[in-house]
N, C-alpha and C positions, 0 to 999 in steps of 0.2 A: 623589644616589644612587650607585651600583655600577653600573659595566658590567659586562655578559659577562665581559671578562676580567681583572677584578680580583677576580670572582667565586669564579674560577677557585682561585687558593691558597686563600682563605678554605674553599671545600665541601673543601680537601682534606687541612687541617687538622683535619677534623671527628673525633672518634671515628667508626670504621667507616664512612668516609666513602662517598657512592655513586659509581659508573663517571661521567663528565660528557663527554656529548655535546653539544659544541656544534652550535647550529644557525643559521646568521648570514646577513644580508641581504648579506657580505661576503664575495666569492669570489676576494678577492687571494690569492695563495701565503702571501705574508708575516704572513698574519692567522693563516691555519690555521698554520703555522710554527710562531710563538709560543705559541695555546691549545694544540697538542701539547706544545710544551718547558716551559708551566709547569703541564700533569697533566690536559688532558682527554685523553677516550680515543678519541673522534673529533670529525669535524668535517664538518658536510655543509651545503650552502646551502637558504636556503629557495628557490629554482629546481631542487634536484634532483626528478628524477624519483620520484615516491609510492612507488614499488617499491622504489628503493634507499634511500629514508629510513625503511625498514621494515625494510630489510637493517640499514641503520645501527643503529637501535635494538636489534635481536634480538642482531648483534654484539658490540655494547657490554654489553647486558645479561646476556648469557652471559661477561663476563669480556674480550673480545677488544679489536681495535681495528679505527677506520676512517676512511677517508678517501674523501671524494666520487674516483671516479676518473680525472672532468679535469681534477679541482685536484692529484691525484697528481701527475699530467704536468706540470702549470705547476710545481709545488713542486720535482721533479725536474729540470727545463731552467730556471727563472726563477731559483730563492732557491739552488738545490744547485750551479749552472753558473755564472752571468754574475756572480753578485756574492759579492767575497770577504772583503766587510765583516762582520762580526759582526753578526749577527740585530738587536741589539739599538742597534745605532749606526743603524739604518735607520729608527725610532720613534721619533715627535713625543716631547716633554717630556711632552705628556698621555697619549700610550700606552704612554711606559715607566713 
């Protein structure tokens, strides 16, 4: 099969492709990181809070975008600070 985010390019290739929020049991920086740089338009855990995965979706579904916002903070101090490796040197052979 297809993970999450191999999914990703594929729905975005589609003719009129839909918004793609991802929703992942995974709340490393580096995850959300990449389904942002190859075309979801958010990205929220399934531990977020019911009210902002409500936000999330209404966001995305009006055009916008999102991010859980204490994966924000990890994404901004963890993957945007301390490491100045290319997003993609940091991904196993099976998740590049």
């Amino acid at each position: 099969g297809v993970n999450g985010l191999e999914a990703i390019p594929r729905i975005r290739a589609l003719n009129n492709p839909p918004a793609i929020l991802v929703l992942s049991m995974h709340d490393e920086a580096q995850m959300a990181a990449r389904a942002l740089k190859i075309g979801a338009a958010g990205y929220a855990t399934k531990d977020s809070d019911p009210a902002l995965l409500l936000t999330a979706i209404r966001r995305v579904a009006a055009g916008g975008r999102y991010i859980d916002p204490d994966l924000a903070d990890r994404m901004v101090f963890e993957v945007g600070l301390t490491d100045s490796r290319p997003l993609h040197s940091l991904l196993s052979e099976r998740e590049f």
